[in-house]
C-alpha positions in Angstrom: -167.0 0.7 40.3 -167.9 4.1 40.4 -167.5 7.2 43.2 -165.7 6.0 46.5 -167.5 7.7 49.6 -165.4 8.3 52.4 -164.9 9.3 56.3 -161.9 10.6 57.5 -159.9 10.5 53.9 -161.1 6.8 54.4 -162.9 4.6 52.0 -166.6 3.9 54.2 -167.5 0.6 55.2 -170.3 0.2 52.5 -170.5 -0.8 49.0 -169.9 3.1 47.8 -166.7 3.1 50.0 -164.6 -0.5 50.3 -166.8 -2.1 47.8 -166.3 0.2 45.2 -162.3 1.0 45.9 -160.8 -2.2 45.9 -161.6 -5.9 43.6 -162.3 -8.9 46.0 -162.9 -11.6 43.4 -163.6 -14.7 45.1 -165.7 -12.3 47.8 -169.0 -11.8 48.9 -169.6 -9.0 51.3 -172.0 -7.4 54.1 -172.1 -5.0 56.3 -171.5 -5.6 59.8 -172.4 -4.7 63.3 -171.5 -6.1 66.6 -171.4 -4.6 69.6 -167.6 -5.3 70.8 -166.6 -2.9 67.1 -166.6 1.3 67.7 -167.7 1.7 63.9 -169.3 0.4 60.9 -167.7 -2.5 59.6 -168.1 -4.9 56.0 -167.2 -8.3 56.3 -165.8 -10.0 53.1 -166.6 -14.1 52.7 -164.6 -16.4 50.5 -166.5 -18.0 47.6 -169.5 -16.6 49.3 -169.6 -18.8 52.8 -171.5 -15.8 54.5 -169.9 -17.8 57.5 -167.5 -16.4 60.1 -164.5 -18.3 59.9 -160.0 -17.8 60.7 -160.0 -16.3 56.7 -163.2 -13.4 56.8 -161.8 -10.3 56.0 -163.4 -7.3 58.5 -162.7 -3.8 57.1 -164.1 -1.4 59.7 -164.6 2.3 59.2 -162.2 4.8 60.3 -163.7 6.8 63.2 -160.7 9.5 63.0 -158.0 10.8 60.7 -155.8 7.9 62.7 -157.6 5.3 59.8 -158.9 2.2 59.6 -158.6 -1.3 60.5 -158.8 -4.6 58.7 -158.1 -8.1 60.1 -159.0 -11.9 59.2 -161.6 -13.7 61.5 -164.4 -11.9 63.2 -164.9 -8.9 65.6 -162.3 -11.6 67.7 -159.1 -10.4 65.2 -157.6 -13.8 64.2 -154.0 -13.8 64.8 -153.0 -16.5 62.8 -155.9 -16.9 59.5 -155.4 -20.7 58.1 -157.5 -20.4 55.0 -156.6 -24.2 53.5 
C-alpha cells in the first residue's frame, strides 16, 4: 500500500492506482490492453489462473470525470459471472 495515482479523481489502472487502493486477496493482477477497450485496463485473476474466464474482474481507467468501469469476464462484459 502506499500513494494511489489517479486520472480523473480515479484510481489508475496500474499497481500505483487499483492495486494499491483496494485488497484483492485471492488475486493476481495485470495490466491489460485490447483493442475493443478506450483505456487502460488491469485484469484481476482468482487464485492466480492468469486465464480469462465468466469470474476475471476488469477494472478499466476512467477516461473522463464520468468514471470508471469494472465488470466480470473479459473485454466481452460477462453478464451473468458463475465463479463455482
Amino acid at each position: 500500500m502506499g500513494k494511489i495515482e489517479t486520472s480523473y479523481g480515479y484510481p489508475k489502472a496500474s499497481d500505483a492506482g487499483i492495486s494499491n487502493a483496494v485488497e484483492l486477496n485471492g488475486f493476481s493482477h495485470s495490466d491489460y490492453t485490447h483493442q475493443s477497450l478506450t483505456a487502460k485496463a488491469v485484469i484481476f485473476y482468482i487464485d492466480g489462473a492468469d486465464t480469462f474466464g465468466a469470474c476475471t474482474l476488469v477494472y478499466q481507467e476512467a477516461t473522463s470525470s464520468a468514471g470508471y468501469q469494472i465488470w466480470f469476464g473479459s473485454d466481452t462484459k460477462a453478464t451473468n459471472p458463475d465463479c463455482r
